[in-house]
C-alpha positions as CSV (number, residue, x, y, z in Angstrom):
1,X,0.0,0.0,0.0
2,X,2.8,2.4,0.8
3,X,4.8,1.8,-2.2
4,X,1.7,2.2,-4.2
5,X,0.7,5.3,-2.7
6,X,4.0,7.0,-2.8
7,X,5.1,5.4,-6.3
8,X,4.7,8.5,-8.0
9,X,7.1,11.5,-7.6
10,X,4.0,13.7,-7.1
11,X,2.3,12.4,-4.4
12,X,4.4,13.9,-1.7
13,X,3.7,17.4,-3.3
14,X,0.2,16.8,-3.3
15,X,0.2,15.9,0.2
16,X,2.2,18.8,1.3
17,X,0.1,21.4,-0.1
18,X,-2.8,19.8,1.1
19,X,-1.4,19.8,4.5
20,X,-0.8,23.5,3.8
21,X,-4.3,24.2,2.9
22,X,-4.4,23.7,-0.8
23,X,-7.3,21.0,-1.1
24,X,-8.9,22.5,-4.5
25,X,-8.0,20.3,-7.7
26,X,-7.3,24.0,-9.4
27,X,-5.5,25.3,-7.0
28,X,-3.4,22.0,-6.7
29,X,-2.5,22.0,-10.1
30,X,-1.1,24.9,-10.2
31,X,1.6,24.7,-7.4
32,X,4.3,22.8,-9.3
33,X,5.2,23.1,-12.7
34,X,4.8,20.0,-14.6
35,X,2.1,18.8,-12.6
36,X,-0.9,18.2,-15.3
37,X,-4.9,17.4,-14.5
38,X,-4.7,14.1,-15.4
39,X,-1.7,13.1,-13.0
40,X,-3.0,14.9,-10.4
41,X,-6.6,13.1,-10.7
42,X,-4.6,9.7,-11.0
43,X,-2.9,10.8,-8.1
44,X,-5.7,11.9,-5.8
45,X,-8.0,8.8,-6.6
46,X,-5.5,6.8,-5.3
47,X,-5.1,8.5,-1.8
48,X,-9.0,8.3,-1.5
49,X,-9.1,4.4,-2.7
50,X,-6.4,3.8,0.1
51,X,-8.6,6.0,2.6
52,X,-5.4,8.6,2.8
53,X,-7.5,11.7,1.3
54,X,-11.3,12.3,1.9
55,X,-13.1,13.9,-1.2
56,X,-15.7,16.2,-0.9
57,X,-18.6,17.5,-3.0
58,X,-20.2,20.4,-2.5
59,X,-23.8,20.4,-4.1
60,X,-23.1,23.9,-5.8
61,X,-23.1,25.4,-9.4
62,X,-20.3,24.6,-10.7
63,X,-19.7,22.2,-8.4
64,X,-16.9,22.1,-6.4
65,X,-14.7,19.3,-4.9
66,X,-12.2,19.8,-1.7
67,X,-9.7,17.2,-0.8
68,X,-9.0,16.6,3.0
69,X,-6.7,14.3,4.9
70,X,-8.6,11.3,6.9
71,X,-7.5,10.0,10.4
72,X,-5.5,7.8,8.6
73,X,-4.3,9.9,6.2
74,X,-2.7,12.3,9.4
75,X,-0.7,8.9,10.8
76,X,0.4,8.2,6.9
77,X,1.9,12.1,6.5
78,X,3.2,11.3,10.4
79,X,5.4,8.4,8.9
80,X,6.6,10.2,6.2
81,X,7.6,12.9,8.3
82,X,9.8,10.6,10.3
83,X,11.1,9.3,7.2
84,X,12.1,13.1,6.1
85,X,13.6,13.1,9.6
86,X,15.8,10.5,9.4
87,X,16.9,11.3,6.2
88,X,17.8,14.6,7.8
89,X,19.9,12.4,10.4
90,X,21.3,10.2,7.9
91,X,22.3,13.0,5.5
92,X,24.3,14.5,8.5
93,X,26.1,11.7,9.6
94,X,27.0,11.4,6.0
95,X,29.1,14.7,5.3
């Protein structure tokens, strides 16, 4: 599941700027270069198949969709955060 989730070079953007309050497909696109619709929609489907991201619809015209992380998705970004951490540690160690 991890592998699969975090296969994709974009998916640790994604979850960093909706941990920073980016959640709007839009809006999301436009915070990296090189980032397209179609990868970010692969990408997001994914985190809400593997219950990481919750999507929400609002019943409005146009319509308008949010992205939110789920209890499980705020453990997920906590390992990854201790990943970046030890990275941190191992780059230092290194030099």
């Amino acid at each position: 599941m991890f592998e699969s989730c975090i296969g994709c070079k974009w998916t640790l953007h994604v979850l960093s700027q909706i941990r920073k309050g980016i959640n709007r497909p839009g809006a999301l696109v436009r915070t990296a270069e090189g980032l397209t619709t179609k990868v970010l929609n692969e990408r997001l489907a994914k985190l809400v198949r593997f219950d990481v991201l919750e999507k929400i619809s609002f019943p409005e015209v146009p319509p308008r969709v949010e992205y939110r992380l789920t209890g499980f998705g705020e453990k997920f970004v906590g390992v990854l955060d201790q990943i970046e951490r030890l990275g941190k540690v191992w780059e230092k160690n290194t030099k």
